[in-house]
C-alpha positions in Angstrom: 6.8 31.0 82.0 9.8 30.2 80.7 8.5 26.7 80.5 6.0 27.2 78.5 8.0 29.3 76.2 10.7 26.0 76.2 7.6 23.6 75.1 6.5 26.1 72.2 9.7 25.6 70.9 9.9 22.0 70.9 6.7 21.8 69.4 7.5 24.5 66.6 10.8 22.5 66.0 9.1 19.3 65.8 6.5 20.4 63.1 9.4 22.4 60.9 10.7 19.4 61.0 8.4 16.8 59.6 6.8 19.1 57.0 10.3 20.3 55.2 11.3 17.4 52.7 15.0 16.8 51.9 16.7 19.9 50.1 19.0 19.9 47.3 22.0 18.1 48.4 20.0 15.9 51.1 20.3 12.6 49.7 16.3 10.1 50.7 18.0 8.8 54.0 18.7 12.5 55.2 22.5 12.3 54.8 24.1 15.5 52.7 25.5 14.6 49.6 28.4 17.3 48.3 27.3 18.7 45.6 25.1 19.3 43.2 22.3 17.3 42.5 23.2 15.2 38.9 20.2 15.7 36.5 18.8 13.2 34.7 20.5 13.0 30.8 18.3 14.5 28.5 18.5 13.5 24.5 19.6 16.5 22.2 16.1 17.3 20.6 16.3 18.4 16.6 14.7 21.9 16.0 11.5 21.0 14.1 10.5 23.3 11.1 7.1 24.5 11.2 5.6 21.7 8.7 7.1 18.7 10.9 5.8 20.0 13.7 1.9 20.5 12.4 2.2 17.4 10.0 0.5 14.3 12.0 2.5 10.7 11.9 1.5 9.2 8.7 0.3 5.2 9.4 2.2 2.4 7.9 0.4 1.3 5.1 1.5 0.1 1.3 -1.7 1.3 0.1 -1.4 4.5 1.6 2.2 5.1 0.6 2.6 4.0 -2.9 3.4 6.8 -5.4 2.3 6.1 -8.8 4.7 6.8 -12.2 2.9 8.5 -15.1 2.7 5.5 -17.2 1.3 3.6 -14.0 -1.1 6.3 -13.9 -2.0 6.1 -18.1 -2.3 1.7 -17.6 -4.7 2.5 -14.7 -8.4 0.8 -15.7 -11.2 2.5 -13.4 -13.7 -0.1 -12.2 -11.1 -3.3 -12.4 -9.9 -2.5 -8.6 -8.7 0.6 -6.5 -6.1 2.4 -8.4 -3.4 1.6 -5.8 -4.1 -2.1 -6.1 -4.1 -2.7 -10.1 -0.4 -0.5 -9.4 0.5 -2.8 -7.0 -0.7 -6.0 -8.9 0.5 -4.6 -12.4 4.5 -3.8 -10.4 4.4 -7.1 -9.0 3.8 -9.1 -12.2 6.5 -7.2 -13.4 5.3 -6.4 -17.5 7.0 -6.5 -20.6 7.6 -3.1 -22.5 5.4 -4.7 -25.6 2.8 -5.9 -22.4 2.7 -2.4 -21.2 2.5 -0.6 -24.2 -1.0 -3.0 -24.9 -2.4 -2.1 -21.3 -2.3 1.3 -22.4 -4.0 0.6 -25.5 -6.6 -1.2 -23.3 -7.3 1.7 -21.1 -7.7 4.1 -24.0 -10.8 1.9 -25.4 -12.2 1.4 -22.3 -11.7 4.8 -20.9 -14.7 5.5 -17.7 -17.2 3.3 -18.9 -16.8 0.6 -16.5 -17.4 3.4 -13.3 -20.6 5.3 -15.5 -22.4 1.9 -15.5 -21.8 1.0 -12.0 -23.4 4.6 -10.9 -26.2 3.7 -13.6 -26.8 0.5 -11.8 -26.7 2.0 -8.2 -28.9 4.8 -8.8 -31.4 2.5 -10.9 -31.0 0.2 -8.2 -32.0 2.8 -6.1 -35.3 3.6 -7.7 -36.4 0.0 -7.8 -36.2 0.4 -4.2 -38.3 3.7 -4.5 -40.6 2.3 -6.4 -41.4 -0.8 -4.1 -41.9 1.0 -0.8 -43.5 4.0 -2.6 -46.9 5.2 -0.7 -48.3 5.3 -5.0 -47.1 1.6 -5.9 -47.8 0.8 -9.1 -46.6 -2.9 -10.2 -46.0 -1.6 -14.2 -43.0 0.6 -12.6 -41.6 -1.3 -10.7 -41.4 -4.0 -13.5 -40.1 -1.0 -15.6 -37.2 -0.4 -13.1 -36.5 -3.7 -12.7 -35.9 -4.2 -16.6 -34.1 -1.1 -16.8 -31.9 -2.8 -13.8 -31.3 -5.8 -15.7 -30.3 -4.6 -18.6 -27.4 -2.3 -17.2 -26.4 -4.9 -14.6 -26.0 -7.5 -18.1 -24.3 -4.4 -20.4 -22.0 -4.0 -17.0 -21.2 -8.1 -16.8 -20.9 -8.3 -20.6 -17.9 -5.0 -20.3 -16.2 -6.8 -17.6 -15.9 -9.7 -19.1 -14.3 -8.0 -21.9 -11.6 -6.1 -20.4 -10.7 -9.0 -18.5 -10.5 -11.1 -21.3 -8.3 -8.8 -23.4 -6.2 -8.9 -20.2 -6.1 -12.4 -19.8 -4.9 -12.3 -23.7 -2.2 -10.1 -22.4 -0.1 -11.5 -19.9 1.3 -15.0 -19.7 0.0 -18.3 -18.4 1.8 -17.6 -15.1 0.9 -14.1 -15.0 -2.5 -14.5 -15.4 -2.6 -17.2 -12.7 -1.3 -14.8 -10.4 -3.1 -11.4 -11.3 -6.1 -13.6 -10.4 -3.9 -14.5 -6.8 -3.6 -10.6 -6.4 -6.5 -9.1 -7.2 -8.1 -11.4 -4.6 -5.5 -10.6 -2.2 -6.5 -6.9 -3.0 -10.1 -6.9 -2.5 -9.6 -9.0 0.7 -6.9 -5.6 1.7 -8.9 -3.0 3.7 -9.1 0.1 1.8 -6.3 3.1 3.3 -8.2 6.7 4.4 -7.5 8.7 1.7 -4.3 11.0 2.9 -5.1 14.5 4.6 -3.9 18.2 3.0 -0.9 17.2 5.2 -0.1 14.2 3.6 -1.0 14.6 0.1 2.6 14.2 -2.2 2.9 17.9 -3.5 2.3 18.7 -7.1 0.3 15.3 -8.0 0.2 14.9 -11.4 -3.1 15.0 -13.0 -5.0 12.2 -13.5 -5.4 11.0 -16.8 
């Protein structure tokens, strides 16, 4: 009996054995270590205010970032390019006060028309299309639509190549050859997500 009793203890001792891991103190090869374990050093974290904290990371992008001045704003042409990228083209050919003061001018003549013919030509555009595939085709509208097409798509070509012109007459020989540079560089630029309620500047000023 007292055999047996012997043997159950062995055993028990055995199995404590191989299913405690080392304790605090008990250093991998199962030597004790005096002591306190040494934690690993932790970076002082900065106490986040509740707008950091629910604001995401903003991405990298120029495009994205650039804040616009309100004379910026006023030489702004809708229909030329993105608003971000005439402000970077117009920064970067660095103006004159008397070539500023004439881009304003510009953009008060011009105003929107350049953007209401380009949503005349997409939605006439659109009912040539309709008129094509309709189940009632009928070949005296769709020559209708088609004319109407062609005559905003030429009022549209004829405005551009106004503005552009009274541009050109605008800036130097040099800077003309490189607002041309730009601008391509620009349309070639992948457009930037417009920003979120998060990252919207606060208090914009009003578009003019």
């Amino acid at each position: 009996m007292a055999r047996v009793i012997k043997r159950a203890a062995v055993v028990l001792l055995v199995l404590l054995t191989l299913g405690a891991g080392p304790g605090p103190g008990v250093a991998a090869g199962g030597r004790f270590q005096r002591g306190r374990l040494k934690q690993p050093d932790r970076q002082p974290t900065k106490d986040l205010t509740p707008s950091e904290k629910a604001a995401p990371a903003r991405p990298r992008d120029a495009g994205q970032e650039i804040q616009f001045t309100a004379r910026e704003r006023t030489m702004i042409i809708p229909g030329i390019a993105r608003p971000q990228a005439f402000v970077r083209v117009l920064r970067q050919l660095e103006l004159t006060a008397e070539q500023q003061g004439k881009m304003l001018a510009l953009r008060g003549r011009v105003g929107n028309q350049i953007p209401v013919l380009q949503r005349l030509r997409k939605a006439q555009n659109d009912a040539l299309d309709e008129a094509i595939y309709s189940m009632n085709f009928d070949p005296k509208v769709v020559e209708q639509r088609a004319a109407d097409l062609a005559a905003t798509q030429a009022e549209l070509t004829k405005l551009l190549a106004r503005v552009m012109g009274e541009i050109r007459q605008i800036l130097t020989p040099e800077q003309a050859v490189r607002f041309r540079e730009l601008l391509i560089q620009e349309r070639d630029r992948p457009a930037a997500p417009p920003p979120t309620d998060q990252t919207r500047p606060q208090n914009p000023s009003p578009e003019p």
